[in-house]
C-alpha positions in Angstrom: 33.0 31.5 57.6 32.3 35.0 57.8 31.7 37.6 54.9 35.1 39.0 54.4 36.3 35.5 54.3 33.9 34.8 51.4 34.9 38.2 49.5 38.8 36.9 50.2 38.2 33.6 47.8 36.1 35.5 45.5 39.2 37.8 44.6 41.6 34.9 44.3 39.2 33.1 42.3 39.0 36.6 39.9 43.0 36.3 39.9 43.2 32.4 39.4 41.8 30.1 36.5 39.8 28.1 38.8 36.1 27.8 37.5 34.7 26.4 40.9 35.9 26.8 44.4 33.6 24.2 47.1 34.3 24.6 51.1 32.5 22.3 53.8 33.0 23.6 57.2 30.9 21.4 59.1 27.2 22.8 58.9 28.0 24.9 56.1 28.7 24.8 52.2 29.6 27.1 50.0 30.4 26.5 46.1 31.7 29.3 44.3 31.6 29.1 40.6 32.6 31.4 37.8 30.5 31.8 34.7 31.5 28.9 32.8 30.3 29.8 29.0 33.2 32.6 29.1 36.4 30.5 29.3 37.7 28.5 26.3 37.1 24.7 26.6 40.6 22.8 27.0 41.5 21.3 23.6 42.8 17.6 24.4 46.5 17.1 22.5 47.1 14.4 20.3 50.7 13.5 20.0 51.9 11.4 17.0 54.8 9.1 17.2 57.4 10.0 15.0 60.3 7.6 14.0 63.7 9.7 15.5 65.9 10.4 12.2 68.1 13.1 11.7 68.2 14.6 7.9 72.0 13.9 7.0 72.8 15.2 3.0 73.6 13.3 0.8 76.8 13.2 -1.2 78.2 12.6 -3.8 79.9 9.3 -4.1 81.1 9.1 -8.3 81.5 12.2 -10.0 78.5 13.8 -12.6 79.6 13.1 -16.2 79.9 16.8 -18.0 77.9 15.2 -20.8 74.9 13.4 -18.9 72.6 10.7 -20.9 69.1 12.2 -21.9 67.7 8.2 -21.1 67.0 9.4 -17.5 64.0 7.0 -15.4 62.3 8.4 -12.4 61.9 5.9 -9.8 58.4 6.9 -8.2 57.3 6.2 -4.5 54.8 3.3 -5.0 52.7 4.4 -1.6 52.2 7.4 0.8 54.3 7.5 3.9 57.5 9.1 4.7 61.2 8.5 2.8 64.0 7.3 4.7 67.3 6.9 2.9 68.9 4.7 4.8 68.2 1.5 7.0 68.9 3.4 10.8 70.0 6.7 11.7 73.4 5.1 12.2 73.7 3.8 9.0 74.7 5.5 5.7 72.5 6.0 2.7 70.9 3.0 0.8 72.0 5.2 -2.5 73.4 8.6 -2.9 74.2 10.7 -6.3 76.7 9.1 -8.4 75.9 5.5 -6.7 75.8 2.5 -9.5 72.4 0.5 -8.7 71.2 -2.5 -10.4 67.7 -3.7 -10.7 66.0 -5.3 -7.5 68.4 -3.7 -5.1 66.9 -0.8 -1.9 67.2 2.1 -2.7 65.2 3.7 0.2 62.4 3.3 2.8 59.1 4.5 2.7 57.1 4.2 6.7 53.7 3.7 6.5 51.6 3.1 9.3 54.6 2.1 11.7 55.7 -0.5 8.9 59.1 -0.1 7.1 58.7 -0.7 3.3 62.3 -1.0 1.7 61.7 0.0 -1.7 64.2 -1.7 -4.7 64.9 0.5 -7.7 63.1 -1.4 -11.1 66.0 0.0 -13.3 70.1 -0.4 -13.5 71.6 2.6 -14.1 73.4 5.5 -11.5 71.7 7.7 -9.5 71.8 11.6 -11.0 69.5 12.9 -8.5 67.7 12.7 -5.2 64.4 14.2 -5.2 63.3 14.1 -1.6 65.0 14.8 1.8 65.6 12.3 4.7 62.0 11.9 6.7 60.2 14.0 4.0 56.6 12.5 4.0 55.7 12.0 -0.1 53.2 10.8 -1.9 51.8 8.1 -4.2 53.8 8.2 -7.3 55.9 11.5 -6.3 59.1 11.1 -8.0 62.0 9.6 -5.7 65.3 9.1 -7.6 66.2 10.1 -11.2 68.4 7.5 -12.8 70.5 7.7 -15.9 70.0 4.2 -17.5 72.0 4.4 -20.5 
């Protein structure tokens, strides 16, 4: 390997992001290296799985009284994780404004940690209001439904 062979891989070196370049022709070596300390370390990626559900609105099944009850009760998410409100993608909503509920029936899912909670409304009553979105993450004790219960 002459010198103007070595000066060729330098300048593709200074064009590439290689870091090191090493050839072995028989008696001889030669390792090329750039200054390591002046390129960014690679960051590894962490992906996180995430269920596939689409955000699908929901409607309104029973119309809104024009005189709505002031006895409303706010069914609250009873862990951290993320609201699903319905069984599948495919399938329609456990509960949508206007639905009739009674006590102990789902009203929604809560994923945590891979696991699907389905989580039963503690009240009878219709559904005024829907406070969180299809595969919005929430919180411990962030409001879910409001329900008028009289």
């Amino acid at each position: 390997m002459n010198k103007d062979d070595i000066e060729d891989l330098i300048a593709i070196m200074d064009r590439s992001n290689l870091s090191e370049i090493e050839i072995a022709d028989g008696k001889t070596k030669i390792v090329l290296r750039k200054n390591v300390s002046t390129l960014a370390p690679a960051l590894p990626q962490t992906y996180a799985m995430q269920p596939q559900f689409q955000s699908v609105p929901l409607e309104t099944d029973v119309p809104v009284k024009t005189m709505p009850c002031e006895n409303l009760h706010v069914i609250k998410s009873p862990m951290v994780g993320t609201f699903y409100a319905s069984p599948s993608p495919e399938s329609d909503a456990f509960v949508r404004v206007g639905s009739k509920i009674e006590k102990d029936v789902p009203v929604c899912i809560l994923e945590a940690m891979k696991v699907m909670n389905e989580i039963q409304s503690d009240v009878s009553g219709i559904i005024r209001e829907v406070l969180v979105q299809n595969g919005q993450p929430v919180e411990f004790s962030q409001p879910l439904f409001k329900v008028e219960i009289c």
